[in-house]
C-alpha positions in Angstrom: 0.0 0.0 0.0 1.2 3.5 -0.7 2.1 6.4 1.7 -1.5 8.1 0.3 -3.6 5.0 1.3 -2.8 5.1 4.9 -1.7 8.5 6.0 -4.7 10.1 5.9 -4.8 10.9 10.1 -7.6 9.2 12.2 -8.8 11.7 14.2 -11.1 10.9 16.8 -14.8 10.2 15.8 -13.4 9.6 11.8 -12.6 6.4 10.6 -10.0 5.9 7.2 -11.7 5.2 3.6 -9.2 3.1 1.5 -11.0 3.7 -1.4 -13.4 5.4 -3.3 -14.5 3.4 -6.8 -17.2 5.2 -7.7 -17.7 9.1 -7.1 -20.8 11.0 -8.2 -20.7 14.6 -6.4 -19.1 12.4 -3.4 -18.3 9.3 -2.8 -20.6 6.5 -3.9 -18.6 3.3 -3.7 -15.3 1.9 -2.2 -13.8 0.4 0.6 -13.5 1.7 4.4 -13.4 1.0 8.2 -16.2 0.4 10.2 -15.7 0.4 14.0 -11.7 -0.1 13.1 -12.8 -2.8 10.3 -12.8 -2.7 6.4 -16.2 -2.3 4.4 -17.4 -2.2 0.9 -19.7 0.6 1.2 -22.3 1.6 -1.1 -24.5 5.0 -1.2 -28.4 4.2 -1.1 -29.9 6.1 -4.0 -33.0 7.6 -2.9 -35.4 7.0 -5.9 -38.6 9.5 -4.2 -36.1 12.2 -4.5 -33.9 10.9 -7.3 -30.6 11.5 -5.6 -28.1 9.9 -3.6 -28.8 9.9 0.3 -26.4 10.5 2.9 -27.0 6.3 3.7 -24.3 3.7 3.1 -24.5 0.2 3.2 -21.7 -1.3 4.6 -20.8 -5.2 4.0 -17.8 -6.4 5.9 -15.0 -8.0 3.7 -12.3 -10.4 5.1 -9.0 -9.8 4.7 -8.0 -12.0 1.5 -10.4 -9.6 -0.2 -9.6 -6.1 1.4 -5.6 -6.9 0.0 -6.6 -7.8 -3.6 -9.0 -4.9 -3.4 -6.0 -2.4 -2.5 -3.8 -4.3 -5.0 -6.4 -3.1 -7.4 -6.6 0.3 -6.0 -2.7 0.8 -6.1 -3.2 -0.6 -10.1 -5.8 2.7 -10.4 -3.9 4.9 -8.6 -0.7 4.2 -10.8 -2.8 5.2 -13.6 -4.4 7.8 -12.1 -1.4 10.0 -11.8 0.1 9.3 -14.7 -3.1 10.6 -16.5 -2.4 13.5 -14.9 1.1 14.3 -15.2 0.4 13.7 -19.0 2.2 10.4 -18.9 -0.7 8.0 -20.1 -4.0 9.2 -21.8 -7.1 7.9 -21.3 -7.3 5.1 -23.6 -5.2 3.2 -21.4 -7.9 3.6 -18.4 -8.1 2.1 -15.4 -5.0 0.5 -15.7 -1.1 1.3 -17.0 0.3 -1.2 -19.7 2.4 -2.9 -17.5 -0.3 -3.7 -14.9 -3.6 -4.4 -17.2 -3.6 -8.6 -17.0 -3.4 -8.0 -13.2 -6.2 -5.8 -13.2 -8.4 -8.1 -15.4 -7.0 -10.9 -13.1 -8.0 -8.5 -10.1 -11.3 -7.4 -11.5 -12.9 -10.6 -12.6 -11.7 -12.2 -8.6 -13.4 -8.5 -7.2 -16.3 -7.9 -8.7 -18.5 -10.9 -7.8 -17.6 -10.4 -4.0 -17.3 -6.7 -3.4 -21.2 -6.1 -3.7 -24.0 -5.0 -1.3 -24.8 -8.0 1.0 -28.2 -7.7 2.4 -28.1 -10.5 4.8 -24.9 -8.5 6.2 -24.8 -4.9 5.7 -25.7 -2.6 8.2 -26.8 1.3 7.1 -25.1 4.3 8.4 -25.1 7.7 7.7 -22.0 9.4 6.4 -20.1 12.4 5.6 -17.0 12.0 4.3 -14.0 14.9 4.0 -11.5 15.3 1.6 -7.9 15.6 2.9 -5.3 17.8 0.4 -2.0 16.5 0.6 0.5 19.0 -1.0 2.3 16.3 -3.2 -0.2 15.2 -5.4 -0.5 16.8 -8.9 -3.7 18.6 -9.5 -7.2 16.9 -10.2 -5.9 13.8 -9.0 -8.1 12.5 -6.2 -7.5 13.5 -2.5 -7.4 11.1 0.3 -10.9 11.0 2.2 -12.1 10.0 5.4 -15.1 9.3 7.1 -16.8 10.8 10.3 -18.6 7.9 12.5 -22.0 8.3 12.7 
């Protein structure tokens, strides 16, 4: 895991978000704590008002499946600031040359398991604030965390 993905500081009454996979004016999807334990989280849409709630749904993942997930999210990331030092274009998205097969590999072991268990999930509310570290190029996504609720 990179420096970014941890060092976002846990301040009392926040717990860390690892990831963020899907963002829609704030974070909609992704991976974080819940009571000091990693989550997929997903946003409940709100269909009376058509528009995202400030619900998540939280399903707890084990630890095989949190590491591939960052694996993944290091993979992204990679890509991510490359796009935006002007050192890949987006053709090439989500994933550099060099690290695509792993992220198919990744993607087709992820997807079937990181999704909304209803047997499991609890629902909590959540605001989440963006941290700016100085030494990320611009437009390249901030590390986030997440107040308890």
């Amino acid at each position: 895991m990179n420096s970014d993905t941890r060092s976002a500081e846990v301040v009392s009454g926040y717990e860390t978000v690892f990831t963020v996979t899907d963002y829609h004016h704030g974070p909609r999807r992704g991976l974080a704590n819940c009571q000091g334990k990693p989550h997929f989280y997903e946003c409940v849409f709100d269909e009376g008002k058509d528009e995202y709630s400030d619900q998540y749904r939280l399903t707890p993942i084990d630890e095989k499946t949190f590491k591939l997930a960052m694996e993944d999210w290091e993979i992204w990331r990679r890509w991510e600031i490359a796009f935006h030092v002007g050192k890949a274009d987006i053709s090439s998205h989500p994933a550099l040359p060099e690290d695509r097969s792993r992220h198919e590999e990744l993607r087709s072991i992820l997807d079937p398991i990181l999704v909304t268990d209803p047997r499991r999930a609890i629902t909590r509310i959540a605001k989440f604030d963006a941290l700016k570290p100085p030494d990320l190029p611009k437009s390249v996504s901030r590390i986030v965390r997440v107040k308890k609720s």
